[in-house]
N, C-alpha and C positions, 0 to 999 in steps of 0.2 A: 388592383386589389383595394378593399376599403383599408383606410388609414387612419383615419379620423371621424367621428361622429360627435354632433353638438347638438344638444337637445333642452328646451328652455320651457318649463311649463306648459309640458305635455301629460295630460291624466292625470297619476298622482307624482310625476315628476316634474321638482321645481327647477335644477338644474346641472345638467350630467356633459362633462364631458370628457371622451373616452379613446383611446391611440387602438392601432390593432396590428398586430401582427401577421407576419406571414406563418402560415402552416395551420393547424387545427386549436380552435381556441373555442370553450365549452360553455357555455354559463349555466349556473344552478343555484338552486336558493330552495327555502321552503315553499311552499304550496301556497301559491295566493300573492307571493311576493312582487310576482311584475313580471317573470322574466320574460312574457310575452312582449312585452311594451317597447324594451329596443327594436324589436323585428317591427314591430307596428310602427315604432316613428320612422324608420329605414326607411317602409313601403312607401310611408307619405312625401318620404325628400325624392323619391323615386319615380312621384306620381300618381300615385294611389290618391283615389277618391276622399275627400275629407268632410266632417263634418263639426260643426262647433261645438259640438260635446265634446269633442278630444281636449280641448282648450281647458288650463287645470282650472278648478273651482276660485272664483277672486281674480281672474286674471282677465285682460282682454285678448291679449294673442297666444299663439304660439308660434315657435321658431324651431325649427329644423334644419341642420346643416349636414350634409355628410361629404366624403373630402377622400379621392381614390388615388390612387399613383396608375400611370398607366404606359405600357411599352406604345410609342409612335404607332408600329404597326397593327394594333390590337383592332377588333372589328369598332370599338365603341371611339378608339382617337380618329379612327376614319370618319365617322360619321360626326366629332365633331370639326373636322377638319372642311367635311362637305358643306356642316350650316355654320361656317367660321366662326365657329366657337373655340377652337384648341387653343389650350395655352401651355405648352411645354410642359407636355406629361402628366400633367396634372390637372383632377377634373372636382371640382365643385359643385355640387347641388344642395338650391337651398331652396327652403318652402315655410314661407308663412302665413297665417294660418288666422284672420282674427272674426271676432263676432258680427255677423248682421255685414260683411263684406266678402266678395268674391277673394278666394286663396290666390297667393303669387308664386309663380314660380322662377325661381333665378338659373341659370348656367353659368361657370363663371362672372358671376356677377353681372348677366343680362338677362332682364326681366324674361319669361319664353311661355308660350303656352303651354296647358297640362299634359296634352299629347304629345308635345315635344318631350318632355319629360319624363313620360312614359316610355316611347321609344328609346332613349338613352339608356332609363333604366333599366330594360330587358337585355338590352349586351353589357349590364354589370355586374349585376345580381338576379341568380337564380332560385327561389324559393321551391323550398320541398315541403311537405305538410299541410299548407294551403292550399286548395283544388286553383282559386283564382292568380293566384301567382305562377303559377307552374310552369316553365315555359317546355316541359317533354308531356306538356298534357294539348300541345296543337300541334296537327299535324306537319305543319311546316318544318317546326323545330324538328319533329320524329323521322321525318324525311333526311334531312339535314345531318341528324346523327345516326343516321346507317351509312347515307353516303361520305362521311368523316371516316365509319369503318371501313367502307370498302375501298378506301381513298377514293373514291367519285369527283370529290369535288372540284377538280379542277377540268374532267369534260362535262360534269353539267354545268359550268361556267359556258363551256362551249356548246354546248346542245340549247342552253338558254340566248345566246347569240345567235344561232339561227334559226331557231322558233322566232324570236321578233323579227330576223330579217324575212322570214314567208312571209309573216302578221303584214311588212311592211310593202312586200311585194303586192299582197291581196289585196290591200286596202287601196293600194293605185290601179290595179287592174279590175276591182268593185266599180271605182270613180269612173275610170274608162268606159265601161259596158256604160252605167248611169247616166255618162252624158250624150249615147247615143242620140237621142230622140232631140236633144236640144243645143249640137254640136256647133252649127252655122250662130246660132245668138252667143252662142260661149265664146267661139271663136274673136266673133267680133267686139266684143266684149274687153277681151284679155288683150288683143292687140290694142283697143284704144289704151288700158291703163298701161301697158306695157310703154307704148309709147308715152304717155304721160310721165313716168318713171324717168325716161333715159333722155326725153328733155330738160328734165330737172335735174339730172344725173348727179348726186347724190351720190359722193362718194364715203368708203366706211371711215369711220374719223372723224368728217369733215364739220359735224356739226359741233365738238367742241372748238376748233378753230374756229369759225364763223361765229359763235358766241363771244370766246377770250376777243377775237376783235373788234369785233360791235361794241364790248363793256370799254375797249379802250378807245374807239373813235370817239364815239357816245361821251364819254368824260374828257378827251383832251385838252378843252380849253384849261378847265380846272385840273389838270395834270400839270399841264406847264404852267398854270402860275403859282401852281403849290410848289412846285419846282425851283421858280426861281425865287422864293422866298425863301424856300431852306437856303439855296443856292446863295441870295443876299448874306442871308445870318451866317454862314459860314465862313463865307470867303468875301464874297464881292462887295462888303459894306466901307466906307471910307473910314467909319469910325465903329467900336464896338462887334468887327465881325469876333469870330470864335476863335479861329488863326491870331487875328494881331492881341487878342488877351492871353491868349497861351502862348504866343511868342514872347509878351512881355513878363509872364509868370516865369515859363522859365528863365529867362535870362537872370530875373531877380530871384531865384533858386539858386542857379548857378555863382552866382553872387554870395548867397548866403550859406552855400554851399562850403565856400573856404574859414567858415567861422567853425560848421560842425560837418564832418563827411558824414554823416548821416543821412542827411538830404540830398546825396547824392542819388542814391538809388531811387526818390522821385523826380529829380532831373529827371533822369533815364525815362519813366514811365511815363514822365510829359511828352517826353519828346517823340516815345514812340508813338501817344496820343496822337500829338501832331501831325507824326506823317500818315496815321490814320486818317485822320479829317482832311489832309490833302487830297488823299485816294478818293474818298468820298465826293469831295468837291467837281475833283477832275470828271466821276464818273457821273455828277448831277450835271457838270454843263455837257459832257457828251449824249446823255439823256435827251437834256432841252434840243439837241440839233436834231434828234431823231423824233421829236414827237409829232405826230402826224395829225395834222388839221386838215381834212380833205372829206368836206359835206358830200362830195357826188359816190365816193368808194364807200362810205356812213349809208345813203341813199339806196346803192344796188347791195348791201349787205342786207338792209332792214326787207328792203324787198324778196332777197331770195328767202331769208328767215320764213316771211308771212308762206310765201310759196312751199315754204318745205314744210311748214305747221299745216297749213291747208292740206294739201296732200295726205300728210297723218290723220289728221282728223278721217278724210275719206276714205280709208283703207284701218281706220280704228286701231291705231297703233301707233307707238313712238316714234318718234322722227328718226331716230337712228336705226330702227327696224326697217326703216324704207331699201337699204339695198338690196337686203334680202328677204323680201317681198318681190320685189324685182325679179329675180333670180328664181325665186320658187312658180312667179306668172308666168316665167319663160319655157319652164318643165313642163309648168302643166301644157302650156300653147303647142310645144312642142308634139307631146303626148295624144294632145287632141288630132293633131293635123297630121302628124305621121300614126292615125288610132289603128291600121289595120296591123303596121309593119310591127307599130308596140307592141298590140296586144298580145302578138305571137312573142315575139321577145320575153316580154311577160309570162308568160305559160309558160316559155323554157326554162326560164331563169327559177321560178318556181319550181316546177318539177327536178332539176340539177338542186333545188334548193332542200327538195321534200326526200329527194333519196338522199342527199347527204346527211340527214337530220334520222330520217328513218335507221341507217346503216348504224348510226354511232347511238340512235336511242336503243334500237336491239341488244346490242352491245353492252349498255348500260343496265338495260332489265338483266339480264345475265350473270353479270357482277352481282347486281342487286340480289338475286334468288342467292347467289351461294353466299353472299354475305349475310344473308337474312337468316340463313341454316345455322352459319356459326354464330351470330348474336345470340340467337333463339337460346343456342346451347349454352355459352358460357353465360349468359345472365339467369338463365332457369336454375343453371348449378351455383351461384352468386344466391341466390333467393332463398334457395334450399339452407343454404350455410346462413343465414340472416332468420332462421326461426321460419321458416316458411314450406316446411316438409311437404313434396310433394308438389309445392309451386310450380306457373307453367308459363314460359314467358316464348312469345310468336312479334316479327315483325312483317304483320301481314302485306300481303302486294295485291293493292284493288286496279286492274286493268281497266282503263278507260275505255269510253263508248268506240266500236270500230270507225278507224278515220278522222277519230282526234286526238291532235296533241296539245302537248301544254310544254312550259318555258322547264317544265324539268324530267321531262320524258314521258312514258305510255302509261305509266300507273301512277295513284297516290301508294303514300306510306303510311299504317295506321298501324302501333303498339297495343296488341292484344295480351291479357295478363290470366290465367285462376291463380288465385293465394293460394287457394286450398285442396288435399285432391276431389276429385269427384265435382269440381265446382265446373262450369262452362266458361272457356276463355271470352274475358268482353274487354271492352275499351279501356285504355288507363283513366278516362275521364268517369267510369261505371265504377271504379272500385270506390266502395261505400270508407273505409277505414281509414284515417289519415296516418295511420301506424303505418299500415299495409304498401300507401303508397307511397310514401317518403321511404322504407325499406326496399322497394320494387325500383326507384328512382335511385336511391344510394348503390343499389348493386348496379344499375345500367351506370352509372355515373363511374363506376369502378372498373368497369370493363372498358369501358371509351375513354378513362383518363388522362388521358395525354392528347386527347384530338380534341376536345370541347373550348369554344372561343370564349363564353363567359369566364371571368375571372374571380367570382366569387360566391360560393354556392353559403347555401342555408337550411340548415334541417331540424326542424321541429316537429316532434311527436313521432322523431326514430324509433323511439327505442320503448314507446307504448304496449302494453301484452306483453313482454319479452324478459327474460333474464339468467343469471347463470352464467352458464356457456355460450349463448347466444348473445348475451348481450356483452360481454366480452369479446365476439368476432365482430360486431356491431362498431365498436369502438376501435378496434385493430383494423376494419376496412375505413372507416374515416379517416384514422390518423395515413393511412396509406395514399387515401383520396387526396389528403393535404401536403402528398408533398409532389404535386403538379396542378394543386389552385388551392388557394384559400377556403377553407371551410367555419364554418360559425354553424355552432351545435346546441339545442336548448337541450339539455337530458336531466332524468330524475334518479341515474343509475348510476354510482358508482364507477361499474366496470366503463363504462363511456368517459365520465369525466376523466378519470384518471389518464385516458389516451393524449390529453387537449398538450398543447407545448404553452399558451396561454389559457389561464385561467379566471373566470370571472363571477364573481358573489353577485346575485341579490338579493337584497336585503327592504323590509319594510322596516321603516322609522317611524318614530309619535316624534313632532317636533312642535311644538304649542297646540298638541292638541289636535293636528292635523297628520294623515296617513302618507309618509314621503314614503317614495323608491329611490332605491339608493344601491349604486355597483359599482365595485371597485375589484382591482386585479389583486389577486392571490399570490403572495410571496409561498416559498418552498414550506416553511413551518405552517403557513395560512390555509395550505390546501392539503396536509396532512391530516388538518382538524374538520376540514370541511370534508375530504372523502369519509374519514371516519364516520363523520356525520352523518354521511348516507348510507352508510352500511349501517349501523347501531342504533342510530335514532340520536334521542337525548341525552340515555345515559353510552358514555363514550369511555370505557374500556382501556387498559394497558395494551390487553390482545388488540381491539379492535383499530387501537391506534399505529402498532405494529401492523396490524393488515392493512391498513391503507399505506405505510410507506413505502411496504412492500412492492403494494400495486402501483405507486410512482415508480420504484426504483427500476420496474422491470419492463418498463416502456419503451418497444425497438423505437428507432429513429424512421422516421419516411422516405 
């Protein structure tokens, strides 16, 4: 979940920084105030496209930091765990931002490109109200969260396993048929490098050893004589080594030891000095016996080196790629020479490969229809109750071309939507309202609760059109949605705010003359004044003050 955000001369903010809670936390302010502008600086620590104009007026940069807590096994510690980025749970994105220079992106504190950042941020934060944020507005994601309902996910993990193992099968039995016509020059071909290889025989490992020894034959001379110069100064000098000064200091400690015991206890630490530096010593001359001067083993090192770089070079690839290289020439030779007995292999192993995949993707379509029946339902009746009479929500099943599959079975998945009645069901990417689809998005998000991997959703211009009664179920299914992920809510409604467990002001400032944004967390009396405020307006009321604390007081838990 997000935990922290830090934001430094962004638009008309000079500098905001803000903690966040788990459960549902709301911001509001008056009209015009900003409270767009967190979600906008979020997007950019996230990845979002930027432009120097975000950069506040007088300034040359801007700085974005946002800062998540995250469980080990979450889909986004995976992924940084894969580009070794993880750092114990905790995940940092920062973006800054300055004029007439390309934006940087950091992941704990390593620089990364934009893309990287992007990908991070879509398993963090999920935006509702923005069509370009959305992530149930591509079809992947909408696939993804039917098979969450229908618990799918773990045989299209396995249906995705053997779709690439056919992919992998076809693509060697393509190569096979391909090399018909020019089988005898391949052949001959792959046996000279094959043998090339295994004369050189390169084993895996070996070339960091054959380096650490080269760097130490290479310098030996100057090893042992640096050696036995510490080796002098330490011990073996007749006058001034290290040993006969420290021998002579402590003695004369010990000595001066009986005037104050004080000095005893650097006795002690000389001494154990001492037989440190002895240790030392012993193990510099056991060094000098061992160090290796031997031009001819230097000679056949530097040689096989050139030999093994050579070789790389002609196979365009790193030396340590070389064994298996080797290994992969020897399938393919294989393949070639035994091509009738393969090919057949091949075709069976495929075919065992295409019913297995076929049996368990049928299987899956199956699932998929009856779980598409009950989404269909509970989210149309979710929409209904969200201001949306009549709404009609389908998770359509488009069957691919006969005889093709793909890594997640026989169909795509595409979220068909009408708000209204009498309207024709189209795309979630079709619905024109951002009210509409941020309400269409909260109800599908309320029904799949408990299965969705992002850990931080976001909903602006919920509660657009709407109010009453409805915008009190509005705010009663968010504070719901918040207690199995985090939610951050911009609303202009009362009955919303008052759902939040965290509360958050914006506010516009004159500070010499210049237009700041400015947001701060609502104490219990602070948010008594501020819901009033949205119910009343200006003038604020004994009643109306009462009605707002009402509307706190009566806030189920999540």
């Amino acid at each position: 979940m997000l935990s922290q955000l830090y934001i430094r001369d962004f638009a008309i903010v000079h500098k905001l920084e803000l903690s966040f809670a788990p459960g549902l936390t709301v911001l509001t302010g008056e009209t015009g105030a900003g409270k767009s502008i967190l979600i906008d600086a979020l997007a950019l620590a996230l990845g979002e496209r930027a432009e120097s104009g975000v950069i506040r007026h007088g300034c040359e940069r801007t700085e974005i930091s946002a800062q998540f807590d995250l469980p080990t096994q979450a889909d986004a510690s995976v992924w940084l765990q894969t580009h070794d980025l993880f750092a114990e749970q905790e995940c940092i994105l920062r973006r800054v931002i300055e004029r007439d220079k390309p934006s940087k992106g950091f992941i704990n504190g390593r620089p990364v490109a934009m893309q990287m950042l992007r990908e991070l941020g879509e398993l963090l934060v999920d935006f509702h109200g923005q069509h370009e944020h959305q992530s149930l507005l591509k079809r992947a994601a909408q696939r993804q969260a039917l098979d969450a309902y229908a618990g799918l996910s773990a045989d299209v993990a396995v249906l995705a396993a053997h779709c690439q193992e056919i992919h992998s099968l076809q693509s060697r039995l393509d190569a096979l048929r391909q090399q018909t016509n020019d089988r005898a020059a391949r052949i001959d071909l792959l046996r000279y490098q094959i043998q090339e290889l295994q004369t050189l025989g390169l084993k895996s490992g070996e070339m960091p050893q054959l380096e650490e020894e080269h760097a130490r034959l290479a310098n030996g001379a100057e090893l042992l004589q640096g050696v036995q110069t510490i080796s002098h100064a330490l011990y073996d000098a007749d006058e001034g080594a290290v040993t006969q000064i420290l021998a002579q200091t402590i003695n004369k400690l010990e000595n001066l030891s009986e005037y104050d015991a004080k000095l005893g206890g650097l006795t002690q630490l000389l001494s154990e000095a001492a037989i440190q530096i002895d240790e030392a010593a012993a193990q510099l001359h056991h060094y000098q016996d061992t160090v290796e001067l031997d031009p001819q083993r230097l000679q056949w090192i530097d040689q096989r080196l050139a030999a093994v770089h050579e070789l790389a070079r002609k196979h365009r690839a790193r030396p340590e790629e070389l064994p298996g290289i080797l290994d992969r020439l020897i399938n393919e030779l294989s393949d070639i020479e035994n091509f009738d007995s393969n090919m057949d292999k091949l075709e069976k192993q495929i075919e065992t490969m295409r019913a297995a995949y076929m049996k368990l993707a049928q299987a899956i379509s199956q699932k998929r229809k009856q779980a598409a029946s009950h989404l269909a339902e509970d989210v149309s009746k979710q929409m209904q109750r969200l201001g949306m009479p009549g709404g009609r929500f389908e998770a359509s099943l488009i069957p691919l071309n006969p005889g093709e599959i793909s890594m997640y079975g026989l169909e795509q998945t595409e979220f068909v939507v009408s708000a209204n009645p009498g309207q024709p069901l189209k795309p979630l990417n079709k619905v024109a309202s951002g009210g509409e689809l941020s309400r269409i998005s909260l109800a599908l998000q309320v029904v799949t609760a408990g299965l969705g991997q992002i850990p931080t959703l976001i909903f602006d211009e919920v509660d657009v059109g709407i109010g009453g009664g409805v915008a009190e179920i509005v705010g009663q299914q968010l504070h719901t949605l918040s207690g199995a992920r985090q939610v951050l809510c911009i609303t202009h409604l009362a009955q919303v705010a008052a759902q939040g467990d965290q509360h958050l002001q914006v506010s516009k400032l004159n500070q010499s003359g210049t237009a700041v944004t400015h947001i701060r967390p609502l104490a219990k009396k602070e948010r008594v004044m501020e819901i009033a405020r949205m119910i009343g307006g200006i003038e604020i009321s004994q009643q109306t003050l009462a009605h707002a604390e009402e509307m706190l007081t009566h806030v189920p838990a999540a």
